[in-house]
N, C-alpha and C positions, 0 to 999 in steps of 0.2 A: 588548530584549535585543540585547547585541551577537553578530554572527555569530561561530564559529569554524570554522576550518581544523583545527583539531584533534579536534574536535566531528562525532559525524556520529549518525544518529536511524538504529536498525533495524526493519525492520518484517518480521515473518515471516509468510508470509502462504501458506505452502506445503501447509496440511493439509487430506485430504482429505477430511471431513468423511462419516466414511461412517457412522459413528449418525445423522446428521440426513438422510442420502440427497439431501444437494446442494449447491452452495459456501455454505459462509457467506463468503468473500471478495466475490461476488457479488450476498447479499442488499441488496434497499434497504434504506436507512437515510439517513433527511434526503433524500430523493429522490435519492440516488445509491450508486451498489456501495460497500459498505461499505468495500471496497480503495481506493478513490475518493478515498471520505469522510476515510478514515482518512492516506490518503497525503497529501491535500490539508490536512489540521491538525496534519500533522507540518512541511510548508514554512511553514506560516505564522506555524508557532513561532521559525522564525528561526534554531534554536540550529547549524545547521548541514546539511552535506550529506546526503538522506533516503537513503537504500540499502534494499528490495523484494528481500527474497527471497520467488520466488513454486516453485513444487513442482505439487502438482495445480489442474487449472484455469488453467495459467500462460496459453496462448495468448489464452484470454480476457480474462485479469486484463492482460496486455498490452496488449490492444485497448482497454481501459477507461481505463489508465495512461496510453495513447500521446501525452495533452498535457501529461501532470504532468510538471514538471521532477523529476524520481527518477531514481535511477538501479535498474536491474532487475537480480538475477540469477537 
């Protein structure tokens, strides 16, 4: 797939998960934080720039992110 500039993948990743009593952003999955997992199969899809909106748990879901090329907000 060709990249675009016009193109760009959302990931919301803000919720606070308070029926389950802890992030699901931070669950493993495939041996890594499911924010991880999931940011890292959005880049590799190609289709364009990934964008992370992160809400509860962000400081963390940041620390997890910090080598993903995403961009946060």
């Amino acid at each position: 797939m060709l990249k675009s500039e016009s193109t760009a993948i959302l990931l919301l990743a803000a919720g606070q998960a308070s029926r389950m009593g802890q992030s699901k952003q931070l669950l493993i999955f495939q041996g890594k934080p499911l924010v991880q997992y999931t940011a890292q199969t959005a880049v590799d899809a190609g289709l364009g720039t990934v964008l992370v909106v992160l809400g509860a748990y962000a400081e963390a879901c940041k620390e997890v992110l910090a080598e993903s090329p995403v961009t946060i907000f």
